[in-house]
N, C-alpha and C positions, 0 to 999 in steps of 0.2 A: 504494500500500500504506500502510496507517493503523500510525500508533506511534504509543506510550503518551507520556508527558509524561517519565517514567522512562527508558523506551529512549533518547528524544531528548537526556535530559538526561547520561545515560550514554555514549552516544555521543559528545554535544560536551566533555563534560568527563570522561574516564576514568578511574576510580581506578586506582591500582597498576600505573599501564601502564610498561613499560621492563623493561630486563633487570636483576636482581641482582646486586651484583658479589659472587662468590667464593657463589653456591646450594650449597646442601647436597645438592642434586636437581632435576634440572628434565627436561622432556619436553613432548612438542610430537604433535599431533593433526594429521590433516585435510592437505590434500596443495592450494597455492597454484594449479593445474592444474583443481582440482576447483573452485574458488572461496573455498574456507574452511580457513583454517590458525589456530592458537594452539599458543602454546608459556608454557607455566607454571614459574617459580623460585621456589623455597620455600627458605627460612630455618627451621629447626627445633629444639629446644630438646631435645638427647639425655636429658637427665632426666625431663622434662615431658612432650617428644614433645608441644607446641605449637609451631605453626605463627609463629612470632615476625614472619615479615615474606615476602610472596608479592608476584611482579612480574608481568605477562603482557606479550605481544608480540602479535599480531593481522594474519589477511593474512584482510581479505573485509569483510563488508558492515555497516553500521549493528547491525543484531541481533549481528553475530558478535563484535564490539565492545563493545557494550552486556553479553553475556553474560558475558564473560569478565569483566569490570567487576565486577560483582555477584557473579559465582561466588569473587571474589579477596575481596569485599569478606566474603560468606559463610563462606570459609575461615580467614580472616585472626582469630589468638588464641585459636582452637579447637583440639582434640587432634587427633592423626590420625584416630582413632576415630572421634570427632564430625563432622570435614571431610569423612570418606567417606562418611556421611549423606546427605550433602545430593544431592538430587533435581533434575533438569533442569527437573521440574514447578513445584517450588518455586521456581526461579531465574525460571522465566516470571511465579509469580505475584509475586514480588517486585519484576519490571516492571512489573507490573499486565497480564500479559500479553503472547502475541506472537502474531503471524499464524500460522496454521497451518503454513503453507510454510516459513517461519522458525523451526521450531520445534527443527529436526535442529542449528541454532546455539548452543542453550541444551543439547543433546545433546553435542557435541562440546567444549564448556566443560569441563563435567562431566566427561566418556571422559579429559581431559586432566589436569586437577585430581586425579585416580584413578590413571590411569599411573604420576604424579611420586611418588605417597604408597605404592603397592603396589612400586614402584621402590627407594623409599626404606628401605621397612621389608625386602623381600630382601637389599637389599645391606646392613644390618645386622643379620641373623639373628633380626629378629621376626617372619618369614613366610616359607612357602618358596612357591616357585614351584608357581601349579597345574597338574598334569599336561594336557596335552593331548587332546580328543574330540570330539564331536559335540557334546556339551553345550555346552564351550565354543564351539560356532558358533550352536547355538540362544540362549546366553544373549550374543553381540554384535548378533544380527539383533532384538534387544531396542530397541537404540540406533538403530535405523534407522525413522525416521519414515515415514510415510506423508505426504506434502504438504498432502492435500486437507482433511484434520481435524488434523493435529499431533499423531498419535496415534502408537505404533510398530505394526509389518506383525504380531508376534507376537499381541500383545493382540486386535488384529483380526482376528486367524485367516485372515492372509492365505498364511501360509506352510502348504504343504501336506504340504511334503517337503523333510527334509533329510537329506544322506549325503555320508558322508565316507571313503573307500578310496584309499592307496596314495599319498597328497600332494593327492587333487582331488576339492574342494567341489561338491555339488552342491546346491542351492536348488530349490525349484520354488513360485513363488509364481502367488499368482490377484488377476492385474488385468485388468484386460479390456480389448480392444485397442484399445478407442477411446479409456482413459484417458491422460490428455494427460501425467501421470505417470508411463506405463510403464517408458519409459525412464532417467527421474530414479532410479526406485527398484532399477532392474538394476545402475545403476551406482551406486547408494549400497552395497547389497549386494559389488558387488565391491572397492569402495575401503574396508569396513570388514573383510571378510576377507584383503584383500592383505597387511595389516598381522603376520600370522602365521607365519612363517618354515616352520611344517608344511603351511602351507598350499601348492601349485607351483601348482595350475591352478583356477579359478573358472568353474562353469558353473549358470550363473542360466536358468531354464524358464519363459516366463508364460504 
């Protein structure tokens, strides 16, 4: 697999890696089991609501490292506002790129960097918490890549059907049984709704 000069370089030398002592907020993505985990601490500036000083932590691979790097260095002296901007797209091209299969890395950067900030602004009454639905499941199967292209299943109009009754998701995506991805993307599907507390049962159709 080819990386950029960027990846490589972010990878061997990581900005803002390590934990913060004493965060303001921090949250954590991505499950060690699955292959890829970050966990993001933010320092924040109650008047400004700038981002004074972000650490990351990193459990996976060259890309998932590299992302979080660049997603910290992204956020880092920006408002909240402006940090939640920022795009998984954008952190790719600011490596100058990542392989397509690597791409749900620069995904999860991002889903984490979000977390800590929408975390941050609830627990001090500049947001409330969004109600729970189907929408909420169509807008996190946003986050969930396709391998082959680094594109996500939504935009691809891979998802056919979704439905949500009584605590139990249901998915019904179109890949076809010979793609060598089928099963990558059942279970990306289930480790990014697991994360829902309304969520009890997950049943993914391809």
């Amino acid at each position: 697999m080819k990386y950029s000069q960027k990846v490589l370089d972010h990878f061997m030398n990581p900005h803002n890696i390590g934990k913060l002592e004493n965060p303001d907020i921090s949250a954590t993505e991505g499950s060690p089991a699955c292959g890829d985990q970050v966990s993001i601490d933010l320092k924040i500036n109650p008047k400004t609501l700038v981002i004074e000083d972000i650490g990351f932590q990193s459990y996976g691979c060259a890309s998932n490292i590299a992302t979080a790097s660049i997603i910290t260095d992204m956020a880092k002296g920006k408002t909240l506002e402006d940090a939640k901007q920022v795009t998984w797209k954008e952190a790719a091209e600011e490596l100058d790129g990542l392989p397509p299969a690597k791409m749900h890395c620069s995904v999860l950067a991002v889903d984490t960097l979000r977390k800590a900030i929408k975390e941050y602004e609830i627990s001090h009454g500049l947001a409330k918490a969004e109600a729970f639905s189907k929408l909420t499941i169509v807008k996190e199967l946003k986050q969930v890549i396709y391998p082959k292209v680094g594109e996500d299943i939504v935009s691809l109009k891979m998802v056919k059907y979704v439905g949500f009754k009584e605590g139990v998701a249901t998915v019904d995506v179109d890949v076809p049984s010979f793609d060598q991805y089928r099963e990558n993307i059942a279970e990306e599907i289930r480790e990014h709704l697991k994360q829902f507390p309304e969520i009890t049962k997950v049943i993914v159709t391809l």
